[in-house]
C-alpha positions in Angstrom: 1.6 0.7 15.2 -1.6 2.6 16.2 -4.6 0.6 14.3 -5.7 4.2 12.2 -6.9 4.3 8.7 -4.6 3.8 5.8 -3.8 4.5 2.0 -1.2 2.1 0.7 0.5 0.9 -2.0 2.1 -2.6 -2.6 4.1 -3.8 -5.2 5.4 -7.4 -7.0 9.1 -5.9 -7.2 10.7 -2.4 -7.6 9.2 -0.7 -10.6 7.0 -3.9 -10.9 2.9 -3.9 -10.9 1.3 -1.8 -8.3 -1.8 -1.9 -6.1 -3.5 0.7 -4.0 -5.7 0.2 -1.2 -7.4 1.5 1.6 -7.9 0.1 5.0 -8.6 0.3 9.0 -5.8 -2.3 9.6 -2.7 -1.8 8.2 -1.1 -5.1 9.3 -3.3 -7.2 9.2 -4.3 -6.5 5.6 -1.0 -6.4 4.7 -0.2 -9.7 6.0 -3.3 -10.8 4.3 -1.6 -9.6 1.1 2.2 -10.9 1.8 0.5 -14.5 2.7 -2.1 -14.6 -0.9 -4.9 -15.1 1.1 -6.8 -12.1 -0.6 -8.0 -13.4 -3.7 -8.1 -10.9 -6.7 -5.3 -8.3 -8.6 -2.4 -8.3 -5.3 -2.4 -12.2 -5.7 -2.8 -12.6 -9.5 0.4 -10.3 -9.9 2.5 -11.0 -6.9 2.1 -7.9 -5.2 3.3 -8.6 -1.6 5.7 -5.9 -1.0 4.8 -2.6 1.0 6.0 -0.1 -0.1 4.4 3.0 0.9 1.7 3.6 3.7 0.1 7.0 4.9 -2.1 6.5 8.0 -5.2 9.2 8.0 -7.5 10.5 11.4 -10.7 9.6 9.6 -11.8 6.6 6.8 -13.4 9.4 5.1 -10.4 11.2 4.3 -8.1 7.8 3.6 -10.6 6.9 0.9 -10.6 10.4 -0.5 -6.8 10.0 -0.4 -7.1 6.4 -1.7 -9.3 8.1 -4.7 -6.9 10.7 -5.7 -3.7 8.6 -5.8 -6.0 6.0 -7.7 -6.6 8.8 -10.6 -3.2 9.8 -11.0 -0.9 8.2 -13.4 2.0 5.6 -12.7 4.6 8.2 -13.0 2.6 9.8 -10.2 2.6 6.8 -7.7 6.0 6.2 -8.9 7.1 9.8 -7.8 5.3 9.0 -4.0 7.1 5.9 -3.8 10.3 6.7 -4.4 10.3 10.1 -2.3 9.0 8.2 0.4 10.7 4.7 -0.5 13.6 5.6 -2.6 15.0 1.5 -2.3 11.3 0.3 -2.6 12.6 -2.3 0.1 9.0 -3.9 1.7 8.3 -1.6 4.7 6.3 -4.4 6.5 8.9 -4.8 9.1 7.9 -0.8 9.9 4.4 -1.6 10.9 4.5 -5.2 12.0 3.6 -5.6 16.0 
């Protein structure tokens, strides 16, 4: 996987807690996430699963994604998930070199 910007959420389970992020390395900060070494709300709730990803050209234009997604409801990420995800099965594997 080509090391571009990307929005992403992960999640403790299906339907379960949810957390959206931002970064420059998807697997790596994934990783980071699956492992608990990022201390804060993914490892106070067990979210280690990813389940939806969108890479972006620019950081600019992630984080403007990042910020949208972010002020939309649950039902909305919900919706983006499961169009994307429809088994929420952890798409790690996907991006994982």
């Amino acid at each position: 996987m080509t090391k571009l910007p990307a929005v992403y959420i992960m999640a403790s389970g299906r339907n379960g807690t949810l957390y959206t992020g931002v970064t420059s390395d998807l697997p790596s900060r994934v990783w980071q996430h699956r492992e608990g070494l990022v201390e804060g709300f993914t490892k106070r709730y067990g979210c280690n699963r990813l389940v939806w990803f969108e890479q972006h050209e620019t950081m600019e234009s992630a984080i403007l994604r990042e910020k949208q997604i972010k002020a939309g409801n649950r039902k909305a990420k919900m919706k983006l998930i499961e169009a994307y995800n429809p088994r929420w099965r952890d798409m790690f594997e996907d991006i994982a070199q």
